[in-house]
C-alpha positions as CSV (number, residue, x, y, z in Angstrom):
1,X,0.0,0.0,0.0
2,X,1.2,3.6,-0.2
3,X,1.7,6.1,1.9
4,X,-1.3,8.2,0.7
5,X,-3.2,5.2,0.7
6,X,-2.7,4.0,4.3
7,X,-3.2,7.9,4.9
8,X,-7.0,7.7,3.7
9,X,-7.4,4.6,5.6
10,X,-6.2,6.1,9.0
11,X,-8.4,9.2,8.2
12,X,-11.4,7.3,7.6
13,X,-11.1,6.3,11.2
14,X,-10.8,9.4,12.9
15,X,-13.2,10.8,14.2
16,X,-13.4,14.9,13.2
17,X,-13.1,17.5,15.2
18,X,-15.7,19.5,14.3
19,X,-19.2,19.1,16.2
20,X,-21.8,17.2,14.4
21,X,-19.3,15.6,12.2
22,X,-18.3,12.4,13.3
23,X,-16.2,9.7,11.7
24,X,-15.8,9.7,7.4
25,X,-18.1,6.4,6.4
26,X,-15.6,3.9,5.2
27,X,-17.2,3.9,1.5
28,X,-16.2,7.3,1.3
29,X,-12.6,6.7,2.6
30,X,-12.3,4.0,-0.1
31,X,-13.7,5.7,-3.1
32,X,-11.0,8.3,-1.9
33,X,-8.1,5.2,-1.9
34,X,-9.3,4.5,-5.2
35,X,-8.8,7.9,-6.7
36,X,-6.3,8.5,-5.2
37,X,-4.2,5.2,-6.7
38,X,-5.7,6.7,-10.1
39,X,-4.3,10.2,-9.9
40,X,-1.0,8.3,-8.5
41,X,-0.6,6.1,-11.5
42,X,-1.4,9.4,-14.2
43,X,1.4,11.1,-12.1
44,X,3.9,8.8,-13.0
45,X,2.4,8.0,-16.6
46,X,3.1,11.9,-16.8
47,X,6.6,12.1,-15.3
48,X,7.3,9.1,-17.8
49,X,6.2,11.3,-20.6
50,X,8.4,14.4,-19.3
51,X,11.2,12.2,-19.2
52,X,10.4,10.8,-22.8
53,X,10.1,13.8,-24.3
54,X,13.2,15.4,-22.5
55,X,15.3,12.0,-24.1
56,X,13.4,12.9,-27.3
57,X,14.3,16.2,-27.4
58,X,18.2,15.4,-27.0
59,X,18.5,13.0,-30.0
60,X,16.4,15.6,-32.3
61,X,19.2,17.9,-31.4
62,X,21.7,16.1,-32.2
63,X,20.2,14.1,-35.3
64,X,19.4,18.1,-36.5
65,X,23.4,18.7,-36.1
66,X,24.1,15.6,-37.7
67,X,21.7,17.2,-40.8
68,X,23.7,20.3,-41.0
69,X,26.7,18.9,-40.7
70,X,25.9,16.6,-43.7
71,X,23.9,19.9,-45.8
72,X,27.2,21.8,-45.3
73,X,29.2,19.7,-47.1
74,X,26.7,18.4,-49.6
75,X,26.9,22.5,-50.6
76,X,30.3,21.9,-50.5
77,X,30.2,19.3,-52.9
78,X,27.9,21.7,-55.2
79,X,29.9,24.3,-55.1
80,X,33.2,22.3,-56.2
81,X,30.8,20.7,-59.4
82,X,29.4,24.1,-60.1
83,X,33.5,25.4,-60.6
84,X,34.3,21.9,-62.1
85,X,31.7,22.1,-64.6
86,X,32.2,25.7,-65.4
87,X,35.6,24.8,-66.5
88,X,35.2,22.4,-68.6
89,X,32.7,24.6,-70.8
């Protein structure tokens, strides 16, 4: 169980300080548990995502330099065919 789990447990059984309250009906403390679990599991499916898309982010970078990189001299190349060609006419 976690900790915010056992939390909503322990709750349900205390009694509230307020007058006229009483104790939180354990149907309510464990609809609570359950929602809670959900908006547990989306927090990590969410950090997952950040850290995806952080990793992602990183190889686009360096895939992008790898592109220029390769643009540069393919211009390069151009250029020299360009004079090359030039010559011979």
């Amino acid at each position: 169980m976690s900790f915010i789990s056992q939390f909503v447990q322990q709750f349900g059984q205390i009694n509230s300080p307020a007058p006229g309250l009483g104790a939180v009906p354990t149907e309510l403390a464990v609809g609570t548990g359950r929602l809670i679990t959900i908006l547990e599991a989306a927090g990590i499916a969410f950090i997952i995502y950040v850290i995806f898309i952080a990793v992602r982010t990183v190889f686009m970078y360096r895939n992008n330099k790898r592109i220029r990189i390769i643009q540069k001299k393919v211009e390069d190349i151009d250029a020299k065919l360009d004079k090359i060609l030039k010559k011979k006419k």
